[in-house]
LUMMIZA-448414 format. One record per residue: residue in three letters; x, y, z of N, C-alpha, C in turn. Coordinates in pm, 1 decimal, decimal comma. Example, Ala and Ser with C-alpha at 12.3 -4.5 7.8 and 13.67 -1.06 7.14 Angstrom:
LUMMIZA-448414
<ala <1319,0 -569,0 780,0> <1230,0 -450,0 780,0> <1320,0 -330,0 780,0>> <ser <1285,0 -225,0 708,0> <1367,0 -106,0 714,0> <1290,0 3,0 787,0>> 
end
This chain:
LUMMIZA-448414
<unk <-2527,7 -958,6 -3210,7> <-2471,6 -993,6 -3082,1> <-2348,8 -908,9 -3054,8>> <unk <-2310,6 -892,6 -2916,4> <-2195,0 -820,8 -2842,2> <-2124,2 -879,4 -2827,7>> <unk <-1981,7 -888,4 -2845,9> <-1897,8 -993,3 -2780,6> <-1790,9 -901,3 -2711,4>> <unk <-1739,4 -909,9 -2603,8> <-1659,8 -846,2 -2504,0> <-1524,8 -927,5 -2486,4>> <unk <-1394,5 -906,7 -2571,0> <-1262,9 -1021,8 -2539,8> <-1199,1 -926,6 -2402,0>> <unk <-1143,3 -1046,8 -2347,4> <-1107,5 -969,9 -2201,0> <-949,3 -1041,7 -2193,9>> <unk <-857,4 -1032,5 -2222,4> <-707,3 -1078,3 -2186,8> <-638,3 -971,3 -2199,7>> <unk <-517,8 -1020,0 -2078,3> <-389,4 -888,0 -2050,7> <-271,6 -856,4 -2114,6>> <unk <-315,0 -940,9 -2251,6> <-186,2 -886,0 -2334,8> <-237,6 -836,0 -2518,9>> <unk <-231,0 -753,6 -2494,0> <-343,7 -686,6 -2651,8> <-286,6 -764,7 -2766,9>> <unk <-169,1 -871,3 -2774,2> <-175,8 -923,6 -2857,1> <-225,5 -1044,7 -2887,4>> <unk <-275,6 -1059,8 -2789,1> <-388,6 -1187,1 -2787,5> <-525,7 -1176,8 -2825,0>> <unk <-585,8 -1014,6 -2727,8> <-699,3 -978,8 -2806,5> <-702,1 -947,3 -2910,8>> <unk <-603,4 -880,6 -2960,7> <-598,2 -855,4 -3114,7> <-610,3 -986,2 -3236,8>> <unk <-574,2 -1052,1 -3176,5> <-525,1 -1178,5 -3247,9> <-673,2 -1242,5 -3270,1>> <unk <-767,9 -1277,0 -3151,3> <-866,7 -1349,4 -3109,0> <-980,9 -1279,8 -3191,4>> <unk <-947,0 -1130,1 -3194,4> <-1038,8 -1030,2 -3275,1> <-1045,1 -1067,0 -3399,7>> <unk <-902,4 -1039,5 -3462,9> <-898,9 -1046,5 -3590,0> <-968,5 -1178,2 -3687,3>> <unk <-905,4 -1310,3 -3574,7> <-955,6 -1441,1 -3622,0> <-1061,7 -1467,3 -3616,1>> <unk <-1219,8 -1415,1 -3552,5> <-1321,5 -1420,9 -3536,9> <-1405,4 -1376,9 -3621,2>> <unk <-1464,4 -1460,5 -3706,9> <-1608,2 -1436,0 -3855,1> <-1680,5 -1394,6 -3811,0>> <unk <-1692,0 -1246,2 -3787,8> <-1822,3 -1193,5 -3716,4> <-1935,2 -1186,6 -3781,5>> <unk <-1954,2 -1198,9 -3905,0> <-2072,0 -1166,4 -4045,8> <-2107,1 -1335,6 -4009,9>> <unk <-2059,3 -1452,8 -3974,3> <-2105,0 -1572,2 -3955,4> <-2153,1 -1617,1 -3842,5>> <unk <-2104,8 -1556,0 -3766,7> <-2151,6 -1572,9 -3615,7> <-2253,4 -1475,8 -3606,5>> <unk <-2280,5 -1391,7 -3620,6> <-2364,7 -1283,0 -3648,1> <-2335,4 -1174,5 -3489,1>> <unk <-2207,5 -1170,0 -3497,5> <-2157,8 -1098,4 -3435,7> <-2156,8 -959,8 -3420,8>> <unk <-2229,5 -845,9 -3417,9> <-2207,0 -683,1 -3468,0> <-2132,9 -577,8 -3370,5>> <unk <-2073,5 -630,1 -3266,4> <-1941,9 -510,8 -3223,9> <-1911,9 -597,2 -3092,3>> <unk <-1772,8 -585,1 -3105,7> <-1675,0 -614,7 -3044,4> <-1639,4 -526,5 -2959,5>> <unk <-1566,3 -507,5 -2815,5> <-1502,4 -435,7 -2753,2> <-1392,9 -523,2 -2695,3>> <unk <-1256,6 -512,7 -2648,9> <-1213,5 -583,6 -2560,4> <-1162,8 -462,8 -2408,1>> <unk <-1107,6 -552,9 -2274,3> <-1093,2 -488,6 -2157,2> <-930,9 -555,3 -2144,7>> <unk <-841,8 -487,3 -2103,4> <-713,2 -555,8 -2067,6> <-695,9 -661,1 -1914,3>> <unk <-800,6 -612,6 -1837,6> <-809,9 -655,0 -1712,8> <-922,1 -651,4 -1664,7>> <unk <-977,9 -732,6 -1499,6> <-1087,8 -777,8 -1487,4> <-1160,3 -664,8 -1429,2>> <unk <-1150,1 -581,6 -1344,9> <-1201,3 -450,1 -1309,8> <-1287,1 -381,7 -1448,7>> <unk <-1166,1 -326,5 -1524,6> <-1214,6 -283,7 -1636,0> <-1301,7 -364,6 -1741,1>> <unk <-1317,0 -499,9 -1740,7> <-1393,5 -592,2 -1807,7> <-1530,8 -602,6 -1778,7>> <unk <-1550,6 -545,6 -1625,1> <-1708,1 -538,7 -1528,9> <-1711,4 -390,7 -1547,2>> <unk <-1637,1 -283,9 -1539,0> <-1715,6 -140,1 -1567,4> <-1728,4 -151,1 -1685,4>> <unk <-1684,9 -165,0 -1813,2> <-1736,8 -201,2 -1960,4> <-1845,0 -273,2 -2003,5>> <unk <-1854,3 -396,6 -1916,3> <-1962,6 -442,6 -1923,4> <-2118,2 -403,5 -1837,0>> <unk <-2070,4 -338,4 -1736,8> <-2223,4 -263,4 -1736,1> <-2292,8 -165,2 -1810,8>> <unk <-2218,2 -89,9 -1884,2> <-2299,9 13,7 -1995,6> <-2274,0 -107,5 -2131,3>> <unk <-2193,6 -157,2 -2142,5> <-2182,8 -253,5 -2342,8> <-2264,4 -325,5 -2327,4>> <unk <-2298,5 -418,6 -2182,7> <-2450,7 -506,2 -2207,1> <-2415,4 -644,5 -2313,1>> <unk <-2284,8 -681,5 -2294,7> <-2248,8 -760,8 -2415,3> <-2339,5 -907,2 -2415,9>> <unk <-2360,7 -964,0 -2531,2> <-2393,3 -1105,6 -2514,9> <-2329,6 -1227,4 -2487,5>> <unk <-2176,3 -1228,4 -2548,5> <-2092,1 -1311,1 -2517,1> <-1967,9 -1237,9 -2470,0>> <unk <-1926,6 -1343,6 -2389,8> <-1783,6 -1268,7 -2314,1> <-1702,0 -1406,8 -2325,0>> <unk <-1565,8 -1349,1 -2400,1> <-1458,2 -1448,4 -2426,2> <-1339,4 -1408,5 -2311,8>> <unk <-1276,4 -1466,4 -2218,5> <-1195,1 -1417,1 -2118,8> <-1065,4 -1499,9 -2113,6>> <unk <-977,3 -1436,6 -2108,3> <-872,8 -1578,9 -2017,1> <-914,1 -1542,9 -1889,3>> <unk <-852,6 -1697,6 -1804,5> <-853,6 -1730,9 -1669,9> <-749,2 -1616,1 -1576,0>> <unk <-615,5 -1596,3 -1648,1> <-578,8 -1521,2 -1592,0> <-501,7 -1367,4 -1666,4>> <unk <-602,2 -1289,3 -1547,9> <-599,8 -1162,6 -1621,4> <-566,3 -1068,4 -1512,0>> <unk <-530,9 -983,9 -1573,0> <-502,5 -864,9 -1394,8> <-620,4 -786,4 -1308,8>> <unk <-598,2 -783,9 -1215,6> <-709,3 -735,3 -1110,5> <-766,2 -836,6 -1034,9>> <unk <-807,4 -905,9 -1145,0> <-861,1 -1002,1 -1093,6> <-898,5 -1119,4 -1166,4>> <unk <-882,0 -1238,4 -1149,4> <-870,0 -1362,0 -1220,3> <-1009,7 -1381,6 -1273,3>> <unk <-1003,1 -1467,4 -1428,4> <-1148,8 -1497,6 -1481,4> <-1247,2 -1555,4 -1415,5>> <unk <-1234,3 -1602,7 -1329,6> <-1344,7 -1692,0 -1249,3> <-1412,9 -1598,5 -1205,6>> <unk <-1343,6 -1505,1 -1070,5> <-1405,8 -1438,0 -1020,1> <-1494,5 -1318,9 -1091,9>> <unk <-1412,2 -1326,9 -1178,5> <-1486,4 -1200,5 -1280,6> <-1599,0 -1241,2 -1324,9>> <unk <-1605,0 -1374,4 -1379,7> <-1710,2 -1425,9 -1424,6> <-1812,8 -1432,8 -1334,3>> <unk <-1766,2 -1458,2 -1232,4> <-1897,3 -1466,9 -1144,5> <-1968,1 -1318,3 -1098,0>> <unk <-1887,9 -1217,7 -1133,3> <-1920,5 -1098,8 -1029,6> <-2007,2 -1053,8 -1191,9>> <unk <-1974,3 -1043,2 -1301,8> <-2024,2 -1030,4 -1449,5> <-2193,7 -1122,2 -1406,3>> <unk <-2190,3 -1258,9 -1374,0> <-2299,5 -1347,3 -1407,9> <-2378,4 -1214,7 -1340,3>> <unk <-2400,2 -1213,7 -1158,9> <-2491,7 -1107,6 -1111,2> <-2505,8 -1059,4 -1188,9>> <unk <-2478,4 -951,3 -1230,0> <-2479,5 -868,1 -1338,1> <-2534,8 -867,1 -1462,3>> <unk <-2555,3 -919,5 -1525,7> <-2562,9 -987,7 -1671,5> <-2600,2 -1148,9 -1676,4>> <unk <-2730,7 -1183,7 -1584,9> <-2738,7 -1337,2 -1584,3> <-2715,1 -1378,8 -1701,7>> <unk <-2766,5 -1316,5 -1812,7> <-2853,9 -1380,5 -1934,5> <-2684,8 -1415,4 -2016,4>> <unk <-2571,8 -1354,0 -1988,6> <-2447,5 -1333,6 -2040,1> <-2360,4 -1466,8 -2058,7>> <unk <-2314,2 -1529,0 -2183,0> <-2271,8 -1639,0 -2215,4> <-2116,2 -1645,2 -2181,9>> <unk <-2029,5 -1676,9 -2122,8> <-1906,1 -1640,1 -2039,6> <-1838,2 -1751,3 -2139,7>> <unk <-1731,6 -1774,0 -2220,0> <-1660,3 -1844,3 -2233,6> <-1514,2 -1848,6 -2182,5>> <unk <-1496,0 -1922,2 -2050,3> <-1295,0 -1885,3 -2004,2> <-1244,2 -1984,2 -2084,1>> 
end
């Protein structure tokens, strides 16, 4: 699985990264986006399976992102 972390302060993604058992979850690559623009052009070529987001992020807030991502990626598991 893909997982895509999306928050605007890299020490959160870093943090969220690091703490995450990817060999248990059966997780195999990670990317994160600092903001919501860049979280939807990443995610149209990464194709991720899960997307971990905060609500508020720059460009544009998690909701909306999430929703403009769902089009996109129905099959895509969104956790805000």
């Amino acid at each position: 699985m893909k997982l895509l972390v999306i928050d605007g302060e890299i020490i959160s993604r870093e943090g969220i990264i690091r703490n995450i058992n990817n060999r248990d979850l059966g997780i195999t690559e990670i990317r994160q986006a600092d903001d919501g623009m860049h979280a939807l052009l990443l995610a149209s070529t990464y194709q991720p399976d899960i997307v971990l987001s905060d609500v508020r992020i720059p460009s544009m807030d998690g909701i909306e992102m999430a929703y403009k991502l769902r089009e996109e990626i129905p099959e895509v598991k969104i956790i805000l």
